[in-house]
N, C-alpha and C positions, 0 to 999 in steps of 0.2 A: 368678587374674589378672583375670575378667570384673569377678568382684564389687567388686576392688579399684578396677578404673576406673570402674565402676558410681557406687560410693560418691564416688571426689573431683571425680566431673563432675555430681554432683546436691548436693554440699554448699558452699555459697558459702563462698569466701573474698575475700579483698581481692586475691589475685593467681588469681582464675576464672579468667580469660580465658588468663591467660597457662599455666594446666595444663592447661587443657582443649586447648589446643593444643599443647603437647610430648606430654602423656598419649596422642594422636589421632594425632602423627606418632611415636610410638615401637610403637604398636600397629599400626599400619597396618605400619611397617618390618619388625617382627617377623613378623608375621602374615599378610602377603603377598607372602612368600618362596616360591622353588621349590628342589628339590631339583637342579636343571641352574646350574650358578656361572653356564657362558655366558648363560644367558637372565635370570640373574635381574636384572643390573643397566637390562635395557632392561625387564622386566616393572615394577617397585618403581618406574624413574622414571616410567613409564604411568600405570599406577594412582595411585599415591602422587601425584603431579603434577594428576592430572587431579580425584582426589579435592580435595587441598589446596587449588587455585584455583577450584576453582567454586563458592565462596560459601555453600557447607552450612554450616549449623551444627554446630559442634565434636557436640552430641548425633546428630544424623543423619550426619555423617560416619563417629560411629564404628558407630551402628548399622547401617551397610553395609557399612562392613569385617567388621562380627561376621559381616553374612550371606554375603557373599564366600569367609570363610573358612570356611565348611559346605559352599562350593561347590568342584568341581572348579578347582585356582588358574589353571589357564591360560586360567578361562572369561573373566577381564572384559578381562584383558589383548586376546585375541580379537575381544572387541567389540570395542574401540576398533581396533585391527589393521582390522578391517572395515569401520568407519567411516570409517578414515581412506582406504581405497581409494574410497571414494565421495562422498571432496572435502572430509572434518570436516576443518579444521582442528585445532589445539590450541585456539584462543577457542571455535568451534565447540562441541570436547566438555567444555570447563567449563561454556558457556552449558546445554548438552543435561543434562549432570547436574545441574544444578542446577534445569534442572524437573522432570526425571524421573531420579530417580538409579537407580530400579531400571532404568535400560537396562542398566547395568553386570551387571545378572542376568541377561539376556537367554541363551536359547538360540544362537549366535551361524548354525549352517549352520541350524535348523530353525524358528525364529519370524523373526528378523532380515535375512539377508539373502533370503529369499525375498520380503519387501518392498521393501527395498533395489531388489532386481532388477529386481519388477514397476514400481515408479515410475521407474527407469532407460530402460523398455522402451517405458512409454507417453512419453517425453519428456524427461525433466526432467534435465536436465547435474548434471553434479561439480558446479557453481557454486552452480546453486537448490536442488540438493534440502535440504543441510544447511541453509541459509536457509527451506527450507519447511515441514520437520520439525521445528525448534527453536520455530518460531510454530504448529506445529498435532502436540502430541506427543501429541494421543491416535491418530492414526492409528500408534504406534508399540506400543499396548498393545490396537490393536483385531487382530482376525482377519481375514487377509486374504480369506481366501474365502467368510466368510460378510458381513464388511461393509465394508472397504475395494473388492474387484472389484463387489460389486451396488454400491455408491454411485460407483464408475467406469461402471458401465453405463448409471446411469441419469443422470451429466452425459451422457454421449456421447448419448445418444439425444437431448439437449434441441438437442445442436451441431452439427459435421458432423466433424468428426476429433480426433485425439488432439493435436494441435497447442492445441486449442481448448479441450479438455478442463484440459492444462497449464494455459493462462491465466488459466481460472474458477478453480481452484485456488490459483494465485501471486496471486491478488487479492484475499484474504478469508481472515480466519481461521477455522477450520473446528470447530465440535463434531460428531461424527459421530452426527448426531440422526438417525436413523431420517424421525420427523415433518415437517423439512425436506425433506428429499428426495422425501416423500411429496409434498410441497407444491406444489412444485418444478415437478412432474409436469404439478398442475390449472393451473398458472399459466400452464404455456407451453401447453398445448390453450386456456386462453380466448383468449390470443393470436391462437394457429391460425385457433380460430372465424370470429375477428375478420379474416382476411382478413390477419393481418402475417407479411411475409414472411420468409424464413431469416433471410436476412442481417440481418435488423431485431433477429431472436430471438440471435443468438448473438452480437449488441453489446449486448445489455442479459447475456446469463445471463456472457460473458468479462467485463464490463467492471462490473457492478455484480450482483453475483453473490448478495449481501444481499438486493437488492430478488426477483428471480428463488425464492428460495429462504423467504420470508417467509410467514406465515401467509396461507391460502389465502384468506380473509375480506377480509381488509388490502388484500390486492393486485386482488381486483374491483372493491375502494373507490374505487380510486387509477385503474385504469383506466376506471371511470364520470366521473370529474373530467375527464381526457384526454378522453372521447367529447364530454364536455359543453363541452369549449374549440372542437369539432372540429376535431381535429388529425385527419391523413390517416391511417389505418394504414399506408398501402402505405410511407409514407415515414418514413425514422429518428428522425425528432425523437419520432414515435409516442410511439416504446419510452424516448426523453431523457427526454422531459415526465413519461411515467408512473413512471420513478424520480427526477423533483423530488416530486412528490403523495406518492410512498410512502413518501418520506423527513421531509417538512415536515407539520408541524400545525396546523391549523385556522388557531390563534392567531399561528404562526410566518409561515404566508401573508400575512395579515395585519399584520403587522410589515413583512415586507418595505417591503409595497405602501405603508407609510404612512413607509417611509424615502426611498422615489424621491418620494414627493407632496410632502416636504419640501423639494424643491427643483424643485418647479412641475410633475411628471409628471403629468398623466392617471391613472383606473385604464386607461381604452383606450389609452393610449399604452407602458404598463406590458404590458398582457396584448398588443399588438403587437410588440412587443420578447420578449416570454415565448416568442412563439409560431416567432420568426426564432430564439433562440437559449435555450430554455429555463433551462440552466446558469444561465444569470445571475442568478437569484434565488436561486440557493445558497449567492453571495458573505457574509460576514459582511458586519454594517453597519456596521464599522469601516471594513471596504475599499470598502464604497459610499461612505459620504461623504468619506474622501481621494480619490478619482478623479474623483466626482462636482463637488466641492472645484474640482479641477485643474482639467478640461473642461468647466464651465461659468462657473466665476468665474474662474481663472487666463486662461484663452483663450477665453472666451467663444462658446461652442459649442451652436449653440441647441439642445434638447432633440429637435427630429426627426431631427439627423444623429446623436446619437448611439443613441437607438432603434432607426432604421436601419441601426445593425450594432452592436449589444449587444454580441458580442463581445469588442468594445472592450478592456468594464470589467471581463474576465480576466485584460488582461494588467496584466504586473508595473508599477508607476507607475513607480519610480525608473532599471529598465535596459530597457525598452520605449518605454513613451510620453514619458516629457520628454525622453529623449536625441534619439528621433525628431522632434519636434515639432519641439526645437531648429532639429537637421538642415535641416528643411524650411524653417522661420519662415526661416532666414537666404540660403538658397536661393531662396526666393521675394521677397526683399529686394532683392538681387541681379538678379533677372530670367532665373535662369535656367532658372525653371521655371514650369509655369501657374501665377495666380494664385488661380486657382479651384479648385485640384487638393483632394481631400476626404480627409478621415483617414482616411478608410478604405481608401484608394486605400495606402498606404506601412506601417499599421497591423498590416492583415493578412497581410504577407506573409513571409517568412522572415527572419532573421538576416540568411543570406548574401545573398540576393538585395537586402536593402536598402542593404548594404553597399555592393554592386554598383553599382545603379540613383542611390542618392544621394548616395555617399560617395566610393569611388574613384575614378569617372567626373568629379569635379568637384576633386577633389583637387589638379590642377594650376594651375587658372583662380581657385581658391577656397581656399586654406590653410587659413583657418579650419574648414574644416569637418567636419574630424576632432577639432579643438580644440573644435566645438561638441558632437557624438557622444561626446566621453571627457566633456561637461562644465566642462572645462578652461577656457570661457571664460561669460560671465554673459553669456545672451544674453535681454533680456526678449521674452516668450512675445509672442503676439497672437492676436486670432484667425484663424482659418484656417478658409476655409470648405468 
């Protein structure tokens, strides 16, 4: 029977596709049967199902049924039974076999969920875990206690709890390289050296975990750039700035800076602005020059206010700044609000609170100005100082 489906799944015909796939669901049907009736319609729709939908190739699909069936038959059924206690969905375990099909071999009480358990333990819910192991499956084929617990040991040391640990995890995808970790280690002692403090260290290792974890060379580079802006260590932007430099090149700095000069910056008014809010030079130059566009030609906004709070030019153009701008420009028209009031003053501050402060508050006296906030009415911009 091997050899026969051997043969019509390696010899083309004009109808391949369509043998390879009955050939793959009649063997898998046959082949992944149990001797119990009761279990077997819920085992075949398991397997069979999860095999069928997860985008293997008709050749890999069947070469894991072949080895399936060498195996004890209740073992793959079992994994997934496991998995799905621990929040897989059904997308989940198509996605999961289809990068790694051998989970479906897994030992299911002695390799699998004794990881299961431990990721459960240091944190991570029914929600994320299958979200974190579909994006990082080799932690499903390493050992746990010789390299998944030492590369737990040694995020925690870099953090202050297993809270923290989650989050450098959920925020990067992971090879479990040995040489990173090692890395890792030197990177957060030159920190130390440096006088930066926790707090500083486990917003750069949760929050950019890339940079944290990068060649140990790279990353003294990147914080000689940082010493040489002097930026404070004591304070966070520290550890911002040193994953902009660890991230950007030479050439790409450069680029920036010659995208804000195109519309009258300074380099000092550029590296003033760098140094209030780092991030901002990470913007693509597309979305530099649409905002830049808006708030200096649109409304005419002279280049120190918005230096001034860089910020700014994060947020979204079309459901932040012109609905808000709106808002304000026709509010100030009106008189009923200073005339002098600064964008940065309504820019920065929440959703709800702006709602609050410029929307609802005025909403009786001023109709329009929900109609201005949905867009719903053409109001020309000015500037606003």
């Amino acid at each position: 029977m091997h050899h026969f489906l051997s043969y019509r799944l390696t010899t083309r015909t004009p109808h391949f596709g369509f043998l390879c796939h009955n050939a793959v669901h009649f063997f898998i049907s046959r082949t992944l049967s149990v001797s119990n009736t009761n279990h077997q319609k819920s085992y075949t729709f398991n397997v069979y199902d999860i095999i069928n939908s997860s985008g293997l190739s008709s050749e890999k699909a069947l070469k894991l049924t072949k080895r399936l069936e060498l195996k004890k038959p209740d073992g793959a059924n079992a994994v997934i039974d496991l998995l799905r206690n621990y929040g897989f969905s059904d997308t989940h375990l198509h996605s999961l076999v289809k990068k790694i099909p051998s989970v479906l071999l897994s030992k299911p009480e002695k390799t699998l969920l004794p990881k299961l358990k431990f990721f459960h333990s240091i944190g991570f819910s029914t929600t994320d875990l299958p979200r974190f192991l579909i994006g990082n499956t080799s932690f499903l084929s390493s050992s746990l206690d010789k390299t998944i617990i030492p590369r737990y040991q040694i995020i925690k040391r870099l953090v202050h709890s297993d809270k923290e640990v989650v989050s450098t995890l959920k925020h990067d995808r992971w090879h479990v390289n040995r040489g990173n970790f090692l890395s890792s280690v030197q990177n957060v002692a030159t920190l130390r050296q440096l006088g930066v403090p926790q707090h500083s260290i486990s917003f750069l290792v949760t929050n950019f975990p890339s940079v944290t974890f990068m060649n140990h060379s790279r990353f003294v580079e990147a914080v000689e750039k940082v010493k040489e802006m002097r930026f404070d260590p004591l304070k966070v932007n520290f550890v911002v700035a040193l994953q902009v430099f660890a991230k950007m090149s030479e050439a790409m700095w450069k680029s920036k800076l010659e995208a804000f000069e195109r519309w009258g910056w300074s380099t000092d008014i550029c590296l003033l602005a760098f140094r209030k809010h780092p991030q901002f030079l990470m913007l693509s130059d597309n979305k530099i020059m649409k905002i830049l566009s808006f708030l200096m030609k649109d409304m005419g906004l002279p280049v120190e206010h918005i230096a001034g709070c860089p910020e700014i030019l994060k947020c979204n153009l079309e459901k932040t700044v012109i609905p808000r701008c709106a808002v304000v420009k026709l509010l100030k028209s009106r008189g009923l609000i200073k005339s002098d009031l600064k964008i940065s003053t309504f820019i920065k501050i929440s959703e709800k609170v702006f709602l609050e402060r410029y929307v609802t508050r005025f909403q009786k006296n001023e109709p329009l100005v929900l109609d201005a906030y949905k867009g719903q009415k053409s109001i020309d911009l000015i500037y606003i100082p």
